[in-house]
N, CA and C atoms as a LAMMPS dump frame, in Angstrom:
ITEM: TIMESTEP
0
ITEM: NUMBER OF ATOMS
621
ITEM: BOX BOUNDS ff ff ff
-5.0000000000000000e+02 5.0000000000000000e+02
-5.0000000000000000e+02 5.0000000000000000e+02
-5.0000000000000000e+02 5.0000000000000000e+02
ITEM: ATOMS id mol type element x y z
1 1 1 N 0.842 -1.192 0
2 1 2 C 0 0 0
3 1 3 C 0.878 1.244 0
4 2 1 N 0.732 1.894 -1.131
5 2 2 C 1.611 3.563 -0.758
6 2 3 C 0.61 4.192 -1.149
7 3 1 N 0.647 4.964 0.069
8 3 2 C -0.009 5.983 0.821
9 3 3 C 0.223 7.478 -0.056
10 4 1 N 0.023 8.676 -0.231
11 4 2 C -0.144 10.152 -0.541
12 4 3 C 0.642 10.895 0.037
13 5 1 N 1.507 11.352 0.5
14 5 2 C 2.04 12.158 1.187
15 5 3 C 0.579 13.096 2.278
16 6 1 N 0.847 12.62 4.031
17 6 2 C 0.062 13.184 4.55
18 6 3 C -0.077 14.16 5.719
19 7 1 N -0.988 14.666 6.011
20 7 2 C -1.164 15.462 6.965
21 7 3 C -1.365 15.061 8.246
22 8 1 N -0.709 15.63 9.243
23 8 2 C -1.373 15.449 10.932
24 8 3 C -2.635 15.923 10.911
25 9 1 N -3.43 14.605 11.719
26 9 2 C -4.482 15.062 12.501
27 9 3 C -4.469 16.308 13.745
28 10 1 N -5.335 16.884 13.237
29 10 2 C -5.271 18.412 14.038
30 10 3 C -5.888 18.392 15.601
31 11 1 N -6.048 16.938 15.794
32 11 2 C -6.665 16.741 17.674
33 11 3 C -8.078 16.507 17.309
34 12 1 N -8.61 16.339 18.047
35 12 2 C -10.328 16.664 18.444
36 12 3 C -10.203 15.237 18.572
37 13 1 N -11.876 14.484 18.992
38 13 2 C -11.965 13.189 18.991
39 13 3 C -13.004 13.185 17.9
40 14 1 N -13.082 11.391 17.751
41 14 2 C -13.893 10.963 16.202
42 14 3 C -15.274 11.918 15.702
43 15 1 N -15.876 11.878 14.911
44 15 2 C -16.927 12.566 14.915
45 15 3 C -18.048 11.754 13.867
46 16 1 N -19.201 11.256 14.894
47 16 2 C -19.578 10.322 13.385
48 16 3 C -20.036 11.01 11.893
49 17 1 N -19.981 10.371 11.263
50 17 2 C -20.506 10.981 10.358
51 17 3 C -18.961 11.672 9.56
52 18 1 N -17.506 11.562 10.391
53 18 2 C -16.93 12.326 10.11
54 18 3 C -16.549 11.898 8.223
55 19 1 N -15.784 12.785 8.383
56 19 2 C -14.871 13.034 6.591
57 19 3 C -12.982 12.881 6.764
58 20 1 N -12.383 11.728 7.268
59 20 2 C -11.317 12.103 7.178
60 20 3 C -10.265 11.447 5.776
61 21 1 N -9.531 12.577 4.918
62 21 2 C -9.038 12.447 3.817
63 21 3 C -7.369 12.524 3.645
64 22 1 N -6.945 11.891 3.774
65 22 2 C -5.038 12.027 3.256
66 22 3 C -4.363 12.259 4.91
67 23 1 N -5.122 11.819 6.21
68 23 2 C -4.255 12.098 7.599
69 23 3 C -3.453 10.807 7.938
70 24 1 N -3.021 11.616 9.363
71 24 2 C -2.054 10.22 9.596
72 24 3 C -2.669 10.606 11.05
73 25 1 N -2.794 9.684 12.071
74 25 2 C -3.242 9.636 13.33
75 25 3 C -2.077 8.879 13.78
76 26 1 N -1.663 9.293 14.536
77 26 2 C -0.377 8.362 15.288
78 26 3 C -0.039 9.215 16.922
79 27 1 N -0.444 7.378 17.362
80 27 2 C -0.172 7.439 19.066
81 27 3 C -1.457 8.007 19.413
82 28 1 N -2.74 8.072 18.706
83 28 2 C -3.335 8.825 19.844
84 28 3 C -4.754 7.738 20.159
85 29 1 N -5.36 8.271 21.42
86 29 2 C -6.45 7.668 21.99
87 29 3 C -7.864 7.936 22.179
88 30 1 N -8.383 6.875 20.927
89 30 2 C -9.526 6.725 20.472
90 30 3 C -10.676 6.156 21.307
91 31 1 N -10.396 5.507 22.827
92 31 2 C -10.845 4.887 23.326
93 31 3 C -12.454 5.239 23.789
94 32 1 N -13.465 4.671 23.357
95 32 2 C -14.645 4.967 23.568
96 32 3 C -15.221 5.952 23.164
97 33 1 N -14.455 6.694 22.081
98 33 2 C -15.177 7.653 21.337
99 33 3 C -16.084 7.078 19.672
100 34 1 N -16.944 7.801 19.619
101 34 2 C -18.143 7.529 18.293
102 34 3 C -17.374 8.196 17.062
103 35 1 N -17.281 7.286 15.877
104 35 2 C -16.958 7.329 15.162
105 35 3 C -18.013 7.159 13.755
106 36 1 N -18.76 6.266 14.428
107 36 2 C -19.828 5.86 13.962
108 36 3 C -20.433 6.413 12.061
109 37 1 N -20.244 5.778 11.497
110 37 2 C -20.507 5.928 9.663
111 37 3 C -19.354 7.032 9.282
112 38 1 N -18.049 7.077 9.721
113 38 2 C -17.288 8.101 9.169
114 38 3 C -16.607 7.321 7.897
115 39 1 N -15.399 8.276 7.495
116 39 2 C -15.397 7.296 6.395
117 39 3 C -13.938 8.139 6.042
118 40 1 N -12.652 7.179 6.224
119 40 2 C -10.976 7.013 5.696
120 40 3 C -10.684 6.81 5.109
121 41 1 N -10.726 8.039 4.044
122 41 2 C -9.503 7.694 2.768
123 41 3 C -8.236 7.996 2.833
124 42 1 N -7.108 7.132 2.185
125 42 2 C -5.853 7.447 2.1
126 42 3 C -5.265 7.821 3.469
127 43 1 N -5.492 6.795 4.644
128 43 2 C -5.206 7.623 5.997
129 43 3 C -4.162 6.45 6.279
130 44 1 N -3.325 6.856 7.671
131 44 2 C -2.677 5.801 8.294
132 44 3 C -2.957 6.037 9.638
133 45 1 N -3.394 4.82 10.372
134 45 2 C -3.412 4.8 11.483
135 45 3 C -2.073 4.094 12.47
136 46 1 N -1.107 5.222 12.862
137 46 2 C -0.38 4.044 13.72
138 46 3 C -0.232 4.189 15.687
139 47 1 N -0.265 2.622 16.107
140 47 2 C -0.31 2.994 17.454
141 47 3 C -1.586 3.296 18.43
142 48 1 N -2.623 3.415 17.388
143 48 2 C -3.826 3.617 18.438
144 48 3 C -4.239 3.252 18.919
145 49 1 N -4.872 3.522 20.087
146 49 2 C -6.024 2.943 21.038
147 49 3 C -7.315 3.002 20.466
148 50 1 N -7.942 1.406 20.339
149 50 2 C -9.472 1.369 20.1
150 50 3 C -10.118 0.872 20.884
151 51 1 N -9.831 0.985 22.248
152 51 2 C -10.742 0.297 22.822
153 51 3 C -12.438 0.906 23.092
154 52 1 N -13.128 0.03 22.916
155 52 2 C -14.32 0.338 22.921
156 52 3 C -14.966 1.383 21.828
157 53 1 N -14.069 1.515 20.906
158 53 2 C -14.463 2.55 19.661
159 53 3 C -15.256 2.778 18.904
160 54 1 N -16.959 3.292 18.555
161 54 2 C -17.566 3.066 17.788
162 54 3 C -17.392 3.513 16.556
163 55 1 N -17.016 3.06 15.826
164 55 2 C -16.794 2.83 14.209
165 55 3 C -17.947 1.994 13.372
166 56 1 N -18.594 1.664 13.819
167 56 2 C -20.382 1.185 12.637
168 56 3 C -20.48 1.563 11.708
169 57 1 N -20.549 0.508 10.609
170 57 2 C -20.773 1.768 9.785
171 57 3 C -20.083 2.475 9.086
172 58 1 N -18.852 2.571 9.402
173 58 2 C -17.461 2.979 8.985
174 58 3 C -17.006 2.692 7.75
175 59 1 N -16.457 3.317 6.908
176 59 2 C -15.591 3.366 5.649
177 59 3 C -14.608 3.224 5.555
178 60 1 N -13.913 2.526 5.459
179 60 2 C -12.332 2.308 5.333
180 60 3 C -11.628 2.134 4.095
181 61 1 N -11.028 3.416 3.286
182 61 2 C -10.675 2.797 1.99
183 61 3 C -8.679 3.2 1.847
184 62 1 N -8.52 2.572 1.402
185 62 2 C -6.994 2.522 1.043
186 62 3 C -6.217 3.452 2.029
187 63 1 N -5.891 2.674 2.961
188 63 2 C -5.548 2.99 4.002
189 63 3 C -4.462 1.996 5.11
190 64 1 N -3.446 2.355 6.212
191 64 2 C -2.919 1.079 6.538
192 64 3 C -3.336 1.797 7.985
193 65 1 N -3.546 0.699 8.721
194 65 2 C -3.419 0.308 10.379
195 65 3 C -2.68 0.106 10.164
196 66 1 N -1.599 0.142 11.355
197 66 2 C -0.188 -0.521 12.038
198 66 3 C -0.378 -0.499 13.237
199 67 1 N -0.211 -1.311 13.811
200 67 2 C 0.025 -1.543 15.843
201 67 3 C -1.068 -0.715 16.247
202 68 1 N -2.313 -0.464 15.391
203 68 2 C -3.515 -0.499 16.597
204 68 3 C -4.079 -1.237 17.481
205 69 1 N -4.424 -1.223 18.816
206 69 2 C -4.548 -2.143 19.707
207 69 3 C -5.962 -2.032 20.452
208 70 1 N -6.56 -2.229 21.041
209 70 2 C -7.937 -2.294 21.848
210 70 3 C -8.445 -3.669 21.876
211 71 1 N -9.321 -3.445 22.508
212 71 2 C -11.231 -4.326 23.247
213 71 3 C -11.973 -4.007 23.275
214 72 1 N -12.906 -4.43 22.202
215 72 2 C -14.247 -4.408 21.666
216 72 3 C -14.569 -3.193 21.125
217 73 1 N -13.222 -3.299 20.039
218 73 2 C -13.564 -2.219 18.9
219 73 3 C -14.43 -2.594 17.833
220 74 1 N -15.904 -1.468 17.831
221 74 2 C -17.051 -2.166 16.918
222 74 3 C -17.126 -1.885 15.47
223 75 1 N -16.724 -2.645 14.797
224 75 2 C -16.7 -1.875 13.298
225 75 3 C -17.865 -2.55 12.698
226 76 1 N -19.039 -3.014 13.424
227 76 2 C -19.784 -3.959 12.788
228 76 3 C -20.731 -2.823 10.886
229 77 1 N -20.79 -3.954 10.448
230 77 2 C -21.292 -3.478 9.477
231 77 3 C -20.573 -2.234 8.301
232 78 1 N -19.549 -2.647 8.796
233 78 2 C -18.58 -1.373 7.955
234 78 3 C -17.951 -2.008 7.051
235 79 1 N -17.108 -0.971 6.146
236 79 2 C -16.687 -1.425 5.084
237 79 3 C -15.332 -1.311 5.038
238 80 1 N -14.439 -2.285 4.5
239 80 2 C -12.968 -2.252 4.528
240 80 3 C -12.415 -2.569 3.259
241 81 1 N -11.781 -1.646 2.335
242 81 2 C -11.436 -1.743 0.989
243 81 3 C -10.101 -1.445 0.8
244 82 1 N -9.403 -2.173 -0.009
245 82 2 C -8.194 -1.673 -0.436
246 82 3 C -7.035 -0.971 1.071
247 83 1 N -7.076 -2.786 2.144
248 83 2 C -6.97 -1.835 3.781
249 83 3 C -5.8 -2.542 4.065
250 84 1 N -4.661 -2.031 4.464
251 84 2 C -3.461 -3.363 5.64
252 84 3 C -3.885 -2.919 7.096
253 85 1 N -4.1 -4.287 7.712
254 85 2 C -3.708 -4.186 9.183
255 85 3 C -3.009 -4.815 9.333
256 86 1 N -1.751 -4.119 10.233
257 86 2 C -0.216 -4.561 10.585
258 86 3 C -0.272 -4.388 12.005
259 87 1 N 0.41 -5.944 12.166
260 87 2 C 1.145 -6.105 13.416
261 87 3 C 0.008 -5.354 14.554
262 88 1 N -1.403 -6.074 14.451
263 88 2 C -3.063 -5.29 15.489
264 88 3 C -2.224 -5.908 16.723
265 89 1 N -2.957 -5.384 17.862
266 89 2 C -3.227 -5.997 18.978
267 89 3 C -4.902 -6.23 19.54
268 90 1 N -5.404 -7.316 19.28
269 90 2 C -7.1 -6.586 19.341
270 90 3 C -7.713 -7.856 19.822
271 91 1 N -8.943 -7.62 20.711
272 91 2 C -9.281 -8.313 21.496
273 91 3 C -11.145 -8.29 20.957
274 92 1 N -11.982 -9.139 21.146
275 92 2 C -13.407 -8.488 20.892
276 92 3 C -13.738 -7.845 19.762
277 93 1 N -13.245 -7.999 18.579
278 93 2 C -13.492 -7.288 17.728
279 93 3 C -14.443 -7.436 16.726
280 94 1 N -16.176 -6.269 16.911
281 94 2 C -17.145 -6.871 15.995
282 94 3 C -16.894 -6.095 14.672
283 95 1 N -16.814 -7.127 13.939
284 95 2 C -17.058 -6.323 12.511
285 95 3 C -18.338 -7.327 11.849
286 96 1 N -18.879 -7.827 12.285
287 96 2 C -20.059 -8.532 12.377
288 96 3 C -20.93 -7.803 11.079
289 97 1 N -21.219 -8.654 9.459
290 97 2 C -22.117 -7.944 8.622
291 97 3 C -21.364 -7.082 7.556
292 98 1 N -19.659 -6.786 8.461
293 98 2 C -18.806 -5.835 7.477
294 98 3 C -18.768 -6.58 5.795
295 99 1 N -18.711 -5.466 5.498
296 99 2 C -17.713 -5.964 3.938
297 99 3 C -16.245 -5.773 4.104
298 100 1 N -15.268 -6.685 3.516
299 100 2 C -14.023 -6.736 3.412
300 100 3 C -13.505 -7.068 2.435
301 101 1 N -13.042 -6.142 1.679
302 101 2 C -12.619 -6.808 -0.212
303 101 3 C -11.006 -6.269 -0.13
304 102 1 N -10.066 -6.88 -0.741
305 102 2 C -8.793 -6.496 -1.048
306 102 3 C -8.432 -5.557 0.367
307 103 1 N -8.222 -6.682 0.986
308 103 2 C -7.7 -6.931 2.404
309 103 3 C -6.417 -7.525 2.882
310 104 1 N -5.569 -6.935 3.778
311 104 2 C -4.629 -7.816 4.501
312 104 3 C -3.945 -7.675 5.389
313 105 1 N -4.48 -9.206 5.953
314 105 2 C -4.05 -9.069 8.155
315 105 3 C -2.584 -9.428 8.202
316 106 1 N -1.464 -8.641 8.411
317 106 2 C -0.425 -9.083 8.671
318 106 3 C 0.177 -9.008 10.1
319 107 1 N 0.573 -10.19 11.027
320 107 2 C 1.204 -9.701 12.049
321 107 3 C 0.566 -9.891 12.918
322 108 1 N 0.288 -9.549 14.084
323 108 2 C -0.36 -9.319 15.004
324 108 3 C -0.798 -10.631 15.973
325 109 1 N -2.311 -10.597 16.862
326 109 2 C -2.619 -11.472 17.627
327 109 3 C -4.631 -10.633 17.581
328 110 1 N -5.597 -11.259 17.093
329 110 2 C -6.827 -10.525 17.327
330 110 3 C -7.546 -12.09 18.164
331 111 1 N -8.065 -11.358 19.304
332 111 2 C -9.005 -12.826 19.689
333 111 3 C -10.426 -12.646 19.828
334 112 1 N -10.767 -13.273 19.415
335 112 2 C -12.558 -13.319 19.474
336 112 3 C -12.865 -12.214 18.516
337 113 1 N -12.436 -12.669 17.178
338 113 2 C -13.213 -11.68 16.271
339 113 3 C -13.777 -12.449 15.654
340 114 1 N -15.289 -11.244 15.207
341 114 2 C -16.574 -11.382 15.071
342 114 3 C -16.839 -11.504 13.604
343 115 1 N -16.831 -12.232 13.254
344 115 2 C -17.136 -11.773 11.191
345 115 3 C -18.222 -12.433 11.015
346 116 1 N -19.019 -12.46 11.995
347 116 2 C -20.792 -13.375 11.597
348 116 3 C -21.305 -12.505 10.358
349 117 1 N -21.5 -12.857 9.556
350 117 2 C -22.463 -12.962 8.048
351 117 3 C -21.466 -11.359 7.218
352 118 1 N -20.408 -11.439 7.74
353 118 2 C -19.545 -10.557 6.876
354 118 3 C -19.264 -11.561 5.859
355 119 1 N -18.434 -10.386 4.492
356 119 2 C -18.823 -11.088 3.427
357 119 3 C -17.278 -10.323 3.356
358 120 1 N -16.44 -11.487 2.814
359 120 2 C -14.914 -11.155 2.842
360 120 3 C -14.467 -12.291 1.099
361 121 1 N -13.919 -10.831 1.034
362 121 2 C -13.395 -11.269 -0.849
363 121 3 C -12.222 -10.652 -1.187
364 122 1 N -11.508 -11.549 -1.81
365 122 2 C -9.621 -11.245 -1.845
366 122 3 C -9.207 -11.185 -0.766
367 123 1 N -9.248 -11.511 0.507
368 123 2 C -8.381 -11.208 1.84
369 123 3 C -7.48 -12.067 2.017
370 124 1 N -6.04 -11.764 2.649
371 124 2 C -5.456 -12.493 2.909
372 124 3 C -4.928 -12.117 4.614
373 125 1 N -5.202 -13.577 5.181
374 125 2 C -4.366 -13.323 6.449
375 125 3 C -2.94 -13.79 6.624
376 126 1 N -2.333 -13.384 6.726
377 126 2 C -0.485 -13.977 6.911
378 126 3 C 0.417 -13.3 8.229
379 127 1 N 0.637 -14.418 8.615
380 127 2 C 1.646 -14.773 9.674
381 127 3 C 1.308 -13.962 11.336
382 128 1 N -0.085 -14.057 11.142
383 128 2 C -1.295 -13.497 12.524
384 128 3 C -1.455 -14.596 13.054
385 129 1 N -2.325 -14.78 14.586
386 129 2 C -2.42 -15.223 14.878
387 129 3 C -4.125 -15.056 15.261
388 130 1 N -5.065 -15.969 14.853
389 130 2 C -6.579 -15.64 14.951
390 130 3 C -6.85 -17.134 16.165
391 131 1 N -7.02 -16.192 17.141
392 131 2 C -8.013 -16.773 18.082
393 131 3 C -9.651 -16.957 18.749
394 132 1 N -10.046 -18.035 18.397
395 132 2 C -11.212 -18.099 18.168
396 132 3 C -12.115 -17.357 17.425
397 133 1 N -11.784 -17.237 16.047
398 133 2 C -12.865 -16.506 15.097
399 133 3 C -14.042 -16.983 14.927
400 134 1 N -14.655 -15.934 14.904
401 134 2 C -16.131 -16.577 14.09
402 134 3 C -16.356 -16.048 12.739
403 135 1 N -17.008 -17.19 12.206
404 135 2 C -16.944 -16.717 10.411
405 135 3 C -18.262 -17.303 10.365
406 136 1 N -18.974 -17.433 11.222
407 136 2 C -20.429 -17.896 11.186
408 136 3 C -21.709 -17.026 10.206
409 137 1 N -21.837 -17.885 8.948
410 137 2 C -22.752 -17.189 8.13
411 137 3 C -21.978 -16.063 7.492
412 138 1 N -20.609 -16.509 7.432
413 138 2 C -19.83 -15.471 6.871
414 138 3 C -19.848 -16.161 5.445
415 139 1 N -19.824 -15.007 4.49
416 139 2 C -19.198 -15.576 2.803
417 139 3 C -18.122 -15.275 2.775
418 140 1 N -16.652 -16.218 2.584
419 140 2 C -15.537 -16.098 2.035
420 140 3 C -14.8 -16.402 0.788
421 141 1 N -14.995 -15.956 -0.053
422 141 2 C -14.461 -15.555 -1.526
423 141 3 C -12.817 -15.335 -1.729
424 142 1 N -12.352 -16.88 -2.101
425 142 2 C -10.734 -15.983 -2.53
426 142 3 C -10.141 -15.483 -1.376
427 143 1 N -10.374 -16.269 -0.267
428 143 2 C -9.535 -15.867 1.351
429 143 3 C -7.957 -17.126 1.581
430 144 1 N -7.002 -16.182 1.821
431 144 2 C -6.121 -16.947 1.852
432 144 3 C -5.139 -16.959 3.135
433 145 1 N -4.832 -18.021 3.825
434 145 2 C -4.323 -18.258 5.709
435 145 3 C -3.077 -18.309 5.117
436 146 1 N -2.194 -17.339 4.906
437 146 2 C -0.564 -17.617 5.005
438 146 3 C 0.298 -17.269 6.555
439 147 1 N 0.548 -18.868 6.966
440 147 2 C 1.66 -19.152 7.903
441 147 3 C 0.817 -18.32 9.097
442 148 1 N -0.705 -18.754 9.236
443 148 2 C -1.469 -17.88 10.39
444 148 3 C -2.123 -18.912 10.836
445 149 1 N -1.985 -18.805 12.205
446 149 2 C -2.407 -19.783 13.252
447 149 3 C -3.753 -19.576 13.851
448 150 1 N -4.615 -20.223 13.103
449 150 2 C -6.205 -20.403 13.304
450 150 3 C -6.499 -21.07 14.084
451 151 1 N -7.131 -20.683 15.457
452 151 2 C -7.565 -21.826 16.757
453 151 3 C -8.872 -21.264 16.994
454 152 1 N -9.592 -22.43 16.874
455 152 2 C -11.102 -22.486 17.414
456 152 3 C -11.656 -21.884 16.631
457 153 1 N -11.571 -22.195 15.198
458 153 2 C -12.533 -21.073 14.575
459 153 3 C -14.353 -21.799 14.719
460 154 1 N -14.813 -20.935 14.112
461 154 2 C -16.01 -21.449 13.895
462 154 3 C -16.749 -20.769 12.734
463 155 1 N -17.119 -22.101 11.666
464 155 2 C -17.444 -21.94 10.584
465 155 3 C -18.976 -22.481 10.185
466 156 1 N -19.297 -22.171 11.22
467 156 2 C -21.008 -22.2 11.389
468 156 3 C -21.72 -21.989 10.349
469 157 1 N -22.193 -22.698 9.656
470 157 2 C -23.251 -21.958 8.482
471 157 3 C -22.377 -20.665 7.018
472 158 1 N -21.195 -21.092 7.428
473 158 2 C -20.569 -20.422 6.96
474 158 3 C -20.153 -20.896 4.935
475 159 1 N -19.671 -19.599 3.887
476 159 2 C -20.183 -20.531 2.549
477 159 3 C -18.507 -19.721 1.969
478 160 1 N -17.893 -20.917 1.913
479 160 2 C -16.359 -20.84 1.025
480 160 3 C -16.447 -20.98 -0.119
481 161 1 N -15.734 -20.215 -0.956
482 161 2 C -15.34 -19.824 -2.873
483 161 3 C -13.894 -20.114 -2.252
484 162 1 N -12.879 -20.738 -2.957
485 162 2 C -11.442 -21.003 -3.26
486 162 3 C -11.019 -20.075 -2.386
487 163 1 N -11.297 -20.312 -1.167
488 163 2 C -10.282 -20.782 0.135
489 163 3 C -9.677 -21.133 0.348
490 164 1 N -7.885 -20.607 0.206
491 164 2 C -6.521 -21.755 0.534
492 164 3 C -6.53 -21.767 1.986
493 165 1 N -6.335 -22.998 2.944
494 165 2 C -6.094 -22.941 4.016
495 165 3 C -4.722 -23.886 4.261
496 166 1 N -4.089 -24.028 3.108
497 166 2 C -2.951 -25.021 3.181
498 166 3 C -1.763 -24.647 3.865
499 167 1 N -1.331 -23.165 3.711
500 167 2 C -0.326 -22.305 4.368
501 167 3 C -0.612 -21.84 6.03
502 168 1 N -1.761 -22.435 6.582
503 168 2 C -2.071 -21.895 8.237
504 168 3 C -0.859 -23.151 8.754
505 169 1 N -0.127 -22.123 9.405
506 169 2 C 0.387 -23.158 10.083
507 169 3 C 0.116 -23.76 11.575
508 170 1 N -1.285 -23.41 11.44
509 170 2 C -2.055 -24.481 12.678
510 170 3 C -3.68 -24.026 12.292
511 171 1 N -4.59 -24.99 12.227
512 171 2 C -5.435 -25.287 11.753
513 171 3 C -6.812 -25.886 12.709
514 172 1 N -7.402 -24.715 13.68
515 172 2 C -8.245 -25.973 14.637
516 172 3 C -9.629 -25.583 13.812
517 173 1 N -10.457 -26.27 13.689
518 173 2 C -12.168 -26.047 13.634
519 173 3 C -12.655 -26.381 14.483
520 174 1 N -13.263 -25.397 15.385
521 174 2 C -14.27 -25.953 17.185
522 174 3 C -15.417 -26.475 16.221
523 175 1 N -16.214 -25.58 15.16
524 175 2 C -17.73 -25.687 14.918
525 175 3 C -17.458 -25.798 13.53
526 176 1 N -18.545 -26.175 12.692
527 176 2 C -18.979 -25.947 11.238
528 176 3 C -17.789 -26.595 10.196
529 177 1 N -17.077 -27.716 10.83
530 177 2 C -16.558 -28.561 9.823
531 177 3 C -17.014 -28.857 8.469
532 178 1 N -18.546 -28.607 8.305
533 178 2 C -19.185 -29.46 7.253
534 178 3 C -19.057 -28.272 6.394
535 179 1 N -18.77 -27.016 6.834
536 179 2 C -18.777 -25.711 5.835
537 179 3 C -17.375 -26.092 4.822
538 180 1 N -16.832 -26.941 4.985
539 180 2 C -15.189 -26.694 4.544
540 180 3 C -15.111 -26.682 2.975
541 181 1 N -16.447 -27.153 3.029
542 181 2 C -16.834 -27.515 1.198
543 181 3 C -16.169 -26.437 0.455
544 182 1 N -15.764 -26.097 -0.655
545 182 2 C -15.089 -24.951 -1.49
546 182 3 C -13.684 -24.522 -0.787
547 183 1 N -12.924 -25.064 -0.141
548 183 2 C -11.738 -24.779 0.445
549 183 3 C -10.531 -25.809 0.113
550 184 1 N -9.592 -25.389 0.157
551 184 2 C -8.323 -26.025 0.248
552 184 3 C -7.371 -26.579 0.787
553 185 1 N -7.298 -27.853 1.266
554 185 2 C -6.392 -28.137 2.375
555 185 3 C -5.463 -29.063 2.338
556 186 1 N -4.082 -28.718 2.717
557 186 2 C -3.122 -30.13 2.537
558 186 3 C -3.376 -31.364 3.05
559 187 1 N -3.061 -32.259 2.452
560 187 2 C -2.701 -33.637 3.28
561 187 3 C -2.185 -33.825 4.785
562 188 1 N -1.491 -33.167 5.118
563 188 2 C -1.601 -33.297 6.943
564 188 3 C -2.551 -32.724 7.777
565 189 1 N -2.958 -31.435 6.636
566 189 2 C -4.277 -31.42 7.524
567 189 3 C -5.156 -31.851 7.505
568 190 1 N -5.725 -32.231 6.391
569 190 2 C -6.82 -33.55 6.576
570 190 3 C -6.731 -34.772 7.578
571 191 1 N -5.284 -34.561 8.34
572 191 2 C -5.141 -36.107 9.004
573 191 3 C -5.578 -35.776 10.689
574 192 1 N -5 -34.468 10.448
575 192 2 C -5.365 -33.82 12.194
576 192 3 C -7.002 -33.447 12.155
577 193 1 N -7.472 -33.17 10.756
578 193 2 C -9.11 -32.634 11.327
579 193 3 C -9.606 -33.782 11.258
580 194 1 N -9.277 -35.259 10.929
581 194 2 C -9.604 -36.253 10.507
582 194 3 C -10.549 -36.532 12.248
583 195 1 N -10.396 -36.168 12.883
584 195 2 C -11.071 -36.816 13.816
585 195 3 C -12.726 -35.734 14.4
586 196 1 N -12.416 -34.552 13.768
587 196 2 C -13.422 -33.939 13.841
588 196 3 C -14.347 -34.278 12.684
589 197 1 N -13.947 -34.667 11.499
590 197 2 C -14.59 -35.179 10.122
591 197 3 C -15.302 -36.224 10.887
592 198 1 N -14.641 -36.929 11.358
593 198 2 C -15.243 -38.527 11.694
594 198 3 C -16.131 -38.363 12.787
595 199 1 N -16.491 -37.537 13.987
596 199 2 C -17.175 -36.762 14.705
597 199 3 C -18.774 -36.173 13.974
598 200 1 N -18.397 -35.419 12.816
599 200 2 C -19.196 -35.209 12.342
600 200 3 C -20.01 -35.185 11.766
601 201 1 N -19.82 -36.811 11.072
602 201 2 C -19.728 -37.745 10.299
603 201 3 C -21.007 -38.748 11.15
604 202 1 N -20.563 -38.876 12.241
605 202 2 C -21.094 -39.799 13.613
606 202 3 C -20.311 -41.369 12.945
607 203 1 N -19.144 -41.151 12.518
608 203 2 C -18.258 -42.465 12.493
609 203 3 C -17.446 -42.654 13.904
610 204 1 N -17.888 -43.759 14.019
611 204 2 C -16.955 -44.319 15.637
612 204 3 C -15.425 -44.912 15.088
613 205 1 N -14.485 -44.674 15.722
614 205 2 C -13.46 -45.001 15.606
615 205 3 C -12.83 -45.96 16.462
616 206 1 N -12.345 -47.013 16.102
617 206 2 C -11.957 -47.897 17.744
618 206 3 C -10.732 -48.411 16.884
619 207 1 N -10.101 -48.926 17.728
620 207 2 C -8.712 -49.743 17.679
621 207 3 C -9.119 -50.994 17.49
């Protein structure tokens, strides 16, 4: 992603509805302020605090996060286009309903994020670490796990288009095994989910 040559944010806190165009926000604290349907072009965010941030609604277009961090930053229903997030720290995170097209998670650690019936196309996650996701009733289109350690996801009702998951280099499914249909997976991993297949399956296994 290269960015525009940009401007400092001039202070104040979020404003929904806001307009922000070509800034850079760095180091500062967003925590529990409404942001709510604003909308980032060409911005960089580095270092921030989101905790508790309302962002709904939100616009996100060609733009990079770096080392933003928070709990239960809500971006539900927002839109993320042409976006890097680098090296997050993020905990609770709803984006629940978002759109996410030409996307990518690099770095970081996010746990318990929310992507119920978000609809994610071209994304790639690489070398993150996703703890307990939900992708429940999520559409994933062309999503690709490079060298990112997926635990407990849950793929509930969830509907895969050419999904590589061959490059995660750890691979758990808690829920929605049977979603895996349209996805991609190596030979060793078929051997480790092999017992959730057979689970789900209602095949008994004995010695």
């Amino acid at each position: 992603m290269r960015l525009p040559p940009l401007e400092g944010h001039g202070g104040g806190e979020l404003e929904p509805d806001g307009d922000y165009d070509g800034l850079e926000f760095r180091d500062l604290d967003f925590a529990g302020q409404d942001g709510a349907g604003a909308r980032f072009m060409d911005c960089a965010l580095t270092g921030c605090a989101l905790d508790e941030t309302r962002l709904r609604n939100a616009r996100i277009f060609d733009s990079v996060l770096t080392g933003v961090r928070g709990v239960g930053t809500n971006l539900s229903d927002a839109t993320l286009r042409d976006v890097e997030l680098v090296d997050a720290r993020l905990g609770g995170v709803q984006l629940h309903g978002a759109v996410l097209e030409r996307v990518v998670v690099r770095g970081g650690k996010i746990d318990y994020l929310n992507l119920r019936t978000a609809r994610l196309k071209d994304v790639v996650f690489e070398s993150c670490v996703l703890v307990e996701p939900d992708f429940g009733g999520a559409r994933l289109e062309r999503v690709e796990f490079v060298d990112c350690d997926l635990k407990g996801a849950d793929l509930t009702a969830a509907t895969l288009t050419d999904v590589d998951l061959r490059g995660a280099a750890s691979l758990e499914i808690a829920r929605g095994v049977d979603r895996l249909r349209g996805a991609l997976i190596s030979p060793s991993q078929l051997l480790d989910l092999a017992p959730v297949l057979a689970a789900e399956l209602g095949i008994r296994v004995e010695g």
